[in-house]
Each structure stands twice: as structure tokens, then as C-alpha cells.
N, CA, C and O of each residue as an XYZ file, in Angstrom:
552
protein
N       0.849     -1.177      0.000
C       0.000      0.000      0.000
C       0.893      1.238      0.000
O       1.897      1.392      0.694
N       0.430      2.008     -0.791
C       0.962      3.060     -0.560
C       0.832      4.151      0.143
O      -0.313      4.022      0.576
N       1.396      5.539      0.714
C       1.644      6.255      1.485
C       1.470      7.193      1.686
O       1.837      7.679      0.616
N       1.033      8.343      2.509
C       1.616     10.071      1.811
C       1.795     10.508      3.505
O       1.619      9.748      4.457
N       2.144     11.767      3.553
C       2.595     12.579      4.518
C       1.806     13.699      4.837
O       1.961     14.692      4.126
N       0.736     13.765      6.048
C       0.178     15.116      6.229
C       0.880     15.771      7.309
O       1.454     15.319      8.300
N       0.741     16.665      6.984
C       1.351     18.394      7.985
C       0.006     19.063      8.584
O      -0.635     19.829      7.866
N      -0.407     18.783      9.863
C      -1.310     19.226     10.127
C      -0.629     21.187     10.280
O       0.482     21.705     10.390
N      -2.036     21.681     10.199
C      -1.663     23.385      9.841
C      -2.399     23.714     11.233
O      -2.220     24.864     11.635
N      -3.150     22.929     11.977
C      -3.439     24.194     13.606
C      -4.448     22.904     14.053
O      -4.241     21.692     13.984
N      -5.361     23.494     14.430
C      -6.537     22.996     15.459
C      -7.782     23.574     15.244
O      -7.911     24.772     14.990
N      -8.850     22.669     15.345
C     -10.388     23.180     15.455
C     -11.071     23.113     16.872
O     -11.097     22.086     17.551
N     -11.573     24.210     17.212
C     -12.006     24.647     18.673
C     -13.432     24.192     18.543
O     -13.963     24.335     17.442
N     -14.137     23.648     19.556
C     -15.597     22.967     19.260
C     -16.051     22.795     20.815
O     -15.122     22.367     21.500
N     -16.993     22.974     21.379
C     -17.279     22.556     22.852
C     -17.874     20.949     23.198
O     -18.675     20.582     24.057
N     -16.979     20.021     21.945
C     -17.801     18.820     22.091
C     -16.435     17.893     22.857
O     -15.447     17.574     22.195
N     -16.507     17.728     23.555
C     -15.121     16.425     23.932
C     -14.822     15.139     23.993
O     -13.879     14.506     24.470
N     -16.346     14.707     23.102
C     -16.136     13.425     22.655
C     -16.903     13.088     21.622
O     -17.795     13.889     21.344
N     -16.792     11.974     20.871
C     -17.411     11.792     19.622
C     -19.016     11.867     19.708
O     -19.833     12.254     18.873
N     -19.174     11.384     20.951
C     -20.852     11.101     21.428
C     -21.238     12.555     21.785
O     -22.418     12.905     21.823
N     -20.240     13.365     22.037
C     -21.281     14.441     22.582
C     -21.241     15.458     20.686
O     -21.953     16.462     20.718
N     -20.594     15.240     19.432
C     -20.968     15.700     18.111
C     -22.125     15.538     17.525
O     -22.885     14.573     17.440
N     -22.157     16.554     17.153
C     -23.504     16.358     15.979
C     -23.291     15.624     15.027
O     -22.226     15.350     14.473
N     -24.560     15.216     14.775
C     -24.137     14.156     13.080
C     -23.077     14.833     12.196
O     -22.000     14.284     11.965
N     -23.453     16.187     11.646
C     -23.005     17.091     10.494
C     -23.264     17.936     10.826
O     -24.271     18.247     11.462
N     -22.004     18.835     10.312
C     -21.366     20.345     10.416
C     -22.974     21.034     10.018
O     -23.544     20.821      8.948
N     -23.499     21.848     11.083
C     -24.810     22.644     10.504
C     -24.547     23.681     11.582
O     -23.999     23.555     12.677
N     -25.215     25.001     10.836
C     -25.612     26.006     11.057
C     -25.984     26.215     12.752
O     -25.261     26.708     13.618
N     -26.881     25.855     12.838
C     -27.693     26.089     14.266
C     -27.466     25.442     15.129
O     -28.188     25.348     16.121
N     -26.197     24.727     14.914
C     -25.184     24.258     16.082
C     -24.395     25.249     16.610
O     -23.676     24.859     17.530
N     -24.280     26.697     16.244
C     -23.317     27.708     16.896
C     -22.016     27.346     16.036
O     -21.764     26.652     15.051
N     -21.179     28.350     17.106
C     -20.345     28.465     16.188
C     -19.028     27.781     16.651
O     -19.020     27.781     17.882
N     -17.623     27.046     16.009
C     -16.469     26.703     15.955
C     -14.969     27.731     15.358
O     -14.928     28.360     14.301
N     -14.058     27.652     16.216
C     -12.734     27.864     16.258
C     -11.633     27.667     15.261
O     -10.854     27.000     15.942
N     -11.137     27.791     14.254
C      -9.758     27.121     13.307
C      -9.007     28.210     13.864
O      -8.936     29.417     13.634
N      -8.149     26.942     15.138
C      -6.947     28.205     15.334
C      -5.777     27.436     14.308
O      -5.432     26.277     14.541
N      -5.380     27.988     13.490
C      -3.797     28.357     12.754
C      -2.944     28.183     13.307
O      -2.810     28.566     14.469
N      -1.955     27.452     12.558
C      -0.483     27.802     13.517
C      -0.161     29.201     13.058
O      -0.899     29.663     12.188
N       0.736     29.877     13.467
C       0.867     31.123     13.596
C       1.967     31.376     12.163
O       2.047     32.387     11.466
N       2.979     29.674     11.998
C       3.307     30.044     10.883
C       2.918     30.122      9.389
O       3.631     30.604      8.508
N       1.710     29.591      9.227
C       0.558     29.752      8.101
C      -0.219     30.991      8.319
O      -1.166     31.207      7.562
N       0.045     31.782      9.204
C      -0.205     33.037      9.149
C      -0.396     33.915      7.734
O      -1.355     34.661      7.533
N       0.583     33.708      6.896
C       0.515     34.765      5.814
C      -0.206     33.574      4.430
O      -0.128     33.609      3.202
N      -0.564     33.067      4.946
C      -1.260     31.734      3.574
C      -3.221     31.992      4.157
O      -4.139     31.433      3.556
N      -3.450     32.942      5.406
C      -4.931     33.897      5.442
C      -4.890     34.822      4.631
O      -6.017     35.211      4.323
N      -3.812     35.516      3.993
C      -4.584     37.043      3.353
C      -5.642     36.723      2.057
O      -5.667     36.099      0.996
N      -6.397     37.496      2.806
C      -7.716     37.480      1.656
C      -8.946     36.828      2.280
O     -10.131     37.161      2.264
N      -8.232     35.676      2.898
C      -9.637     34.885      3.413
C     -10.852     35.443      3.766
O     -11.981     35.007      3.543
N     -10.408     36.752      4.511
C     -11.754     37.191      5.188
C     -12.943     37.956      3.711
O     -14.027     38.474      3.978
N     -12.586     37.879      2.777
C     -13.249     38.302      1.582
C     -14.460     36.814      1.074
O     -15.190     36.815      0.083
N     -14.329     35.716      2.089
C     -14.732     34.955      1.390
C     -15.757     34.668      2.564
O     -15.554     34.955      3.744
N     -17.332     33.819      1.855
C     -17.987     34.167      2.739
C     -18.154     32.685      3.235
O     -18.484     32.364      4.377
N     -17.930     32.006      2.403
C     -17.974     30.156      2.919
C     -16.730     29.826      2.966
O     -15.924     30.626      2.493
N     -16.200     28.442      3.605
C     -14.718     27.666      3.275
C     -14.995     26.313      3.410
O     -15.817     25.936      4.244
N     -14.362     25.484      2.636
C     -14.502     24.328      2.709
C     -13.111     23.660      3.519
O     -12.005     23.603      2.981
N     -13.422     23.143      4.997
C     -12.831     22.701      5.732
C     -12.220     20.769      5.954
O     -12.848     19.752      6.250
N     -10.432     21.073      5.562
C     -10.364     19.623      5.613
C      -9.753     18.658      6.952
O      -8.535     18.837      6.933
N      -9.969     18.085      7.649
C      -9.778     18.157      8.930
C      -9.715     16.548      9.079
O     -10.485     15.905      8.366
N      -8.759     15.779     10.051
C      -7.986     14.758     10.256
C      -9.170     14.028     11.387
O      -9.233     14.737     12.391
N      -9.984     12.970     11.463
C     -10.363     12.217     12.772
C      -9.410     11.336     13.507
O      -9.326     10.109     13.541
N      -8.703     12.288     14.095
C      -7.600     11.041     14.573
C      -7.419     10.075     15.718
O      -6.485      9.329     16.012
N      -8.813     10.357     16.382
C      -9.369      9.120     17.460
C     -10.214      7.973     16.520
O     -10.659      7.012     17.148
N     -10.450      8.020     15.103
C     -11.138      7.250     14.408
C     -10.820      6.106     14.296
O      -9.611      5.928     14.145
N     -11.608      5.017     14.315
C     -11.391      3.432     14.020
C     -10.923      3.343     12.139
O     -11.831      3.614     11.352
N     -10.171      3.139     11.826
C      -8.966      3.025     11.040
C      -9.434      1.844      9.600
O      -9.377      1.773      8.373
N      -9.975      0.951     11.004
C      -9.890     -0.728     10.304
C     -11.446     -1.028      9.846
O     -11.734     -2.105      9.323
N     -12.622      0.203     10.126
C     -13.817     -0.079      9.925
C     -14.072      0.209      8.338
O     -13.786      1.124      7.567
N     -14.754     -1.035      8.245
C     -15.289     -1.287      6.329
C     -16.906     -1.014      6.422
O     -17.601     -0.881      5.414
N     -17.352     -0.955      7.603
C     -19.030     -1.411      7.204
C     -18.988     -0.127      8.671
O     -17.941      0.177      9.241
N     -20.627      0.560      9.097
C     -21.087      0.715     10.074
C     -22.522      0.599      9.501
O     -22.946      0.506      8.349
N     -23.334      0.653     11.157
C     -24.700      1.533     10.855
C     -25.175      2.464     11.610
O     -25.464      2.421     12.806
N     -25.261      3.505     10.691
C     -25.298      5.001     10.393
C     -26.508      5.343     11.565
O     -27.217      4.438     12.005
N     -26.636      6.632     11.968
C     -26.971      7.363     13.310
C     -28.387      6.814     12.821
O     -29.192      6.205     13.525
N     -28.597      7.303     10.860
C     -29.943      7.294     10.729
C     -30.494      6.461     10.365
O     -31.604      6.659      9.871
N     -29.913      5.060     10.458
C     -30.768      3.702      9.759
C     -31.648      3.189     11.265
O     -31.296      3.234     12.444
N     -33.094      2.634     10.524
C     -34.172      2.275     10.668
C     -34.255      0.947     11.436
O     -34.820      0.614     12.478
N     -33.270      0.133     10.290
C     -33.601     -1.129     10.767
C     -32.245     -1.528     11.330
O     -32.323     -2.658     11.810
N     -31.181     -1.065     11.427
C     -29.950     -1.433     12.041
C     -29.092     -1.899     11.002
O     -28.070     -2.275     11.577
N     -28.973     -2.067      9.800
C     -28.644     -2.505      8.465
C     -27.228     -1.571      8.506
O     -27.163     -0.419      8.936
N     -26.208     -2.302      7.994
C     -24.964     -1.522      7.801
C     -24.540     -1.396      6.146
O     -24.818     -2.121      5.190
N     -23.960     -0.486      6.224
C     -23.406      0.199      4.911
C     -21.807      0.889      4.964
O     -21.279      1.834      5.550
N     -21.324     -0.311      3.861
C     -20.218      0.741      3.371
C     -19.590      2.099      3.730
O     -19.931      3.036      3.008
N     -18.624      2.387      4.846
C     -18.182      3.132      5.032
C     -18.111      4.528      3.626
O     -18.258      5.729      3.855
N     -17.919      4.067      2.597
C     -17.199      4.712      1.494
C     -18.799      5.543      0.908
O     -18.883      6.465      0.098
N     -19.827      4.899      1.576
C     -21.302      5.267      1.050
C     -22.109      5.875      2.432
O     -23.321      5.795      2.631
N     -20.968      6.582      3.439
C     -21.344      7.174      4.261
C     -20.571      8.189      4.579
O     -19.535      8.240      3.916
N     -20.778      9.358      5.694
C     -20.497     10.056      6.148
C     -19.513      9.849      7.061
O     -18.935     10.904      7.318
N     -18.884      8.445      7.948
C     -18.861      8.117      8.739
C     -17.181      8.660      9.416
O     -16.254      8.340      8.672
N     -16.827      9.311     10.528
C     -15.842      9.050     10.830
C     -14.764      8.074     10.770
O     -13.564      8.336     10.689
N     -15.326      6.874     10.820
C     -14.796      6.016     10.964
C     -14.431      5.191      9.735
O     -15.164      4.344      9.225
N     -13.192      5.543      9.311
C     -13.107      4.795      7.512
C     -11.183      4.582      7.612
O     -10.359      4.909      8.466
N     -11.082      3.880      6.280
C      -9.394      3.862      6.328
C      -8.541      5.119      6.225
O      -7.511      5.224      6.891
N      -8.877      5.888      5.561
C      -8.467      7.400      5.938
C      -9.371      8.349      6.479
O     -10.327      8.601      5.747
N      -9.311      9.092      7.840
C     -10.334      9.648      8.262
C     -10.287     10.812      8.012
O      -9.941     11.406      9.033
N     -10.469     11.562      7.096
C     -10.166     12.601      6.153
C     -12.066     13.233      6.537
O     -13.090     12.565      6.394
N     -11.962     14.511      6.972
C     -13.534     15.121      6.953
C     -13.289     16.160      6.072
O     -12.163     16.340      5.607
N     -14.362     16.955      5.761
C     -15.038     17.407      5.266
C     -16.323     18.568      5.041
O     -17.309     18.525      4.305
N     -15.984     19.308      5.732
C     -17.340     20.300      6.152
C     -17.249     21.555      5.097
O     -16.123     21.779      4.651
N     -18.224     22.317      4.698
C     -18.456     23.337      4.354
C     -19.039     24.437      5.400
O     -20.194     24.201      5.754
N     -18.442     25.592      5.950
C     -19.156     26.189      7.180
C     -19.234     28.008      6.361
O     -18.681     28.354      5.317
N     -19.977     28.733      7.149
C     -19.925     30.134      6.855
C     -18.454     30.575      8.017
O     -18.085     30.232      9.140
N     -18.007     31.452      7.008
C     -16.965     32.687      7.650
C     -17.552     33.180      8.315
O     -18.633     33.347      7.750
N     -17.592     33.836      9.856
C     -18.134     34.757     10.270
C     -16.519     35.610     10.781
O     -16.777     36.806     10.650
N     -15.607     35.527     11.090
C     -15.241     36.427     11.411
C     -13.106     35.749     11.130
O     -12.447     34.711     11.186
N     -12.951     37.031     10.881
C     -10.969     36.267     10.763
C     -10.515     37.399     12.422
O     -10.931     38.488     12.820
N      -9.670     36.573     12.863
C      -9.175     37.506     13.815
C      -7.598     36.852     14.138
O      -7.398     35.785     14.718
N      -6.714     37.636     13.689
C      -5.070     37.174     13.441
C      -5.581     35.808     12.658
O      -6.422     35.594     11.785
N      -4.494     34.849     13.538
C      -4.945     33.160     13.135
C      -5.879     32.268     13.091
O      -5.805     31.095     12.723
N      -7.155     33.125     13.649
C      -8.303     32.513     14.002
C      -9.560     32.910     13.337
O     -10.173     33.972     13.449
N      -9.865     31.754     12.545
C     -11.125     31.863     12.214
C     -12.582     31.813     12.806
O     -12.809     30.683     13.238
N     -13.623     32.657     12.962
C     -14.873     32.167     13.491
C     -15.489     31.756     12.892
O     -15.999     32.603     12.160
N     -16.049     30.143     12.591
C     -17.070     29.476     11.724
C     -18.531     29.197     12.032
O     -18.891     29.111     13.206
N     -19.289     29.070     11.143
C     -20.072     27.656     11.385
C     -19.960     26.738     12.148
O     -18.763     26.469     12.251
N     -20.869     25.783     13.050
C     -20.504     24.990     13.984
C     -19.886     23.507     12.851
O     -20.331     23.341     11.715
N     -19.081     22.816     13.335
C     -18.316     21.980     12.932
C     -18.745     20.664     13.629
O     -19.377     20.767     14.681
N     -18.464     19.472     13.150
C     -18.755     18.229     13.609
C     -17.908     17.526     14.006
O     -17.763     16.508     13.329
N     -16.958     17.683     15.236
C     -15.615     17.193     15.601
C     -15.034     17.800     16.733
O     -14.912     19.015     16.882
N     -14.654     16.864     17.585
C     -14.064     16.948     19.218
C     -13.208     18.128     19.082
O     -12.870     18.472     17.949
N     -12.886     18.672     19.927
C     -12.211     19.931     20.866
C     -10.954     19.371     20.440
O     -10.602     18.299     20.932
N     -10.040     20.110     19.365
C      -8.849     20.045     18.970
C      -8.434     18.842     18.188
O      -7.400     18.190     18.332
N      -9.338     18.664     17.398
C      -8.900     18.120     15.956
C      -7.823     18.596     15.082
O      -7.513     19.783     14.988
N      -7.219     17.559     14.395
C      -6.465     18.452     13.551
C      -6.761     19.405     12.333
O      -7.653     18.935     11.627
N      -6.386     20.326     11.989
C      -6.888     20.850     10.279
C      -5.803     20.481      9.337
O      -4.574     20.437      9.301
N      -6.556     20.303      8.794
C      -5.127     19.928      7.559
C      -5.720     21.034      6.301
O      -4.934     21.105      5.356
N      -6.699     21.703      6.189
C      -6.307     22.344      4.582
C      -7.691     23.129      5.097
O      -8.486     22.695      5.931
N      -7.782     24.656      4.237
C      -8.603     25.203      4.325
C      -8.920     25.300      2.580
O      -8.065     24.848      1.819
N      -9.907     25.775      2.147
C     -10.003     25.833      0.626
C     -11.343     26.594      1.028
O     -12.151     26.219      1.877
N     -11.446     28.298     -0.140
C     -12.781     28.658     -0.517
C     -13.437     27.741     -0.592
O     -12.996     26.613     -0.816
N     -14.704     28.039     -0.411
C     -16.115     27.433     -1.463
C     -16.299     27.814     -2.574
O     -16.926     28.859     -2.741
N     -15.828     27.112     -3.621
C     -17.003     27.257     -5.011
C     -18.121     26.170     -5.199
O     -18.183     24.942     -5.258
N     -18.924     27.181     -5.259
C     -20.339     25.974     -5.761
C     -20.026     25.780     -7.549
O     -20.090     26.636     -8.431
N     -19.689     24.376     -7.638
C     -19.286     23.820     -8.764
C     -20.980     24.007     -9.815
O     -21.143     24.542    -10.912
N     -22.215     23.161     -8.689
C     -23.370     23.187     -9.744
C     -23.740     24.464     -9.836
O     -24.276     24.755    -10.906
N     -23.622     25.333     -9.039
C     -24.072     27.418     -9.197
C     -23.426     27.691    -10.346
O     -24.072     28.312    -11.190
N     -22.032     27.309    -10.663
C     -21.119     27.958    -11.701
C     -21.325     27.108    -12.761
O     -21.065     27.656    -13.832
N     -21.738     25.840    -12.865
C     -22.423     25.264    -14.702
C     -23.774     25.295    -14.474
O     -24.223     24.153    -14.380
N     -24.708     26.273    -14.333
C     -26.017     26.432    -14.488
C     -26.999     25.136    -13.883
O     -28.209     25.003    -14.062
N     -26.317     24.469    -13.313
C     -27.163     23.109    -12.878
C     -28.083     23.344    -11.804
O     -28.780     22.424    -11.375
């Protein structure tokens, strides 16, 4: 198998301190979350605050590693599914995923959207939002 190397870039601030006390998914009317920065990615913010969404990439690194199957918060009958056909923390790379609103830049610190992930997660990548279907008429 092959390999790669992440550099985590700071931490996500969240008032949840364990997986059980997260919300399913990063939403709105959960309040709001923390991306503190390391201080030396400092100059890789200018501009950010011009943007009004970000798409947030962020490490589960208490995640079960070795899980192929779960069942999901919202199944009915207890039926499991494919990690790869879920949302699930828990997969061979635990790589997340959120889209949140900007509300505020302050030095290294971003104020977001509430986020779906324990009190000092890692971040690994920030990226604007482009809405791909807004921009081909879909």
C-alpha cells in the first residue's frame, strides 16, 4: 500500500469532547467553531476574510482506522453500509469534510459555522467554497 505525509496546519475549537457528545453534520444552528492556525501559516490567510464560505479539511484522529461497514446514526432497521457510502468518521483514511460560513478572521483565528468534531482536531487544509453546480447552471 501506498503512502503520503500530512502536515497538520493548527486545530479546530468545538465545545464537544467526545465523539458522542458531536452532531451528526457540520450545521448552522449548532453555533459556532474555532480554526486556530499555527501562527506560521499566518501569511497563507490574506484574503480569506473576503470569502464568505470555506470548505474545511480536517484529520479524525481518534477514528477506528480498520472499519469497512457501520450503521449510520440514521438507519431504521440497524442494516450496515459501506463506510465509502457514508459520512462516517470512521473509515481507512479519516479525512472530513465540512463546508461552514466565515463569520469572522481575527489574526490566526477563524470564526465558523458549527463543525462536527471533538475539541482540537487536527486541520489539515482550508479551501474557498465554489459551488461547482451554481457555476455550470445546474
Amino acid at each position: 500500500m501506498n503512502s503520503a505525509t500530512l502536515n497538520y496546519i493548527g486545530r479546530i475549537r468545538t465545545p464537544y469532547k467526545t465523539t458522542s457528545d458531536c452532531p451528526g453534520q457540520a450545521r448552522p444552528e449548532n453555533g459556532t467553531s474555532r480554526i486556530e492556525v499555527d501562527e506560521t501559516f499566518l501569511p497563507a490567510l490574506k484574503g480569506i476574510e473576503s470569502e464568505s464560505h470555506l470548505q474545511i479539511l480536517y484529520w479524525f484522529d481518534k477514528a477506528d482506522r480498520d472499519a469497512m461497514q457501520r450503521v449510520p446514526k440514521w438507519s431504521k432497521n440497524g442494516e450496515e453500509y459501506g463506510v465509502f457510502a457514508l459520512r462516517s468518521p470512521m473509515r481507512p483514511n479519516p479525512i472530513a469534510l465540512s463546508t461552514v460560513e466565515l463569520m469572522n478572521v481575527e489574526g490566526n483565528v477563524l470564526t465558523v459555522s458549527a463543525m462536527d468534531c471533538i475539541d482540537g482536531t487536527p486541520l489539515l487544509d482550508i479551501k474557498p467554497f465554489l459551488n461547482q453546480l451554481e457555476r455550470s447552471g445546474k
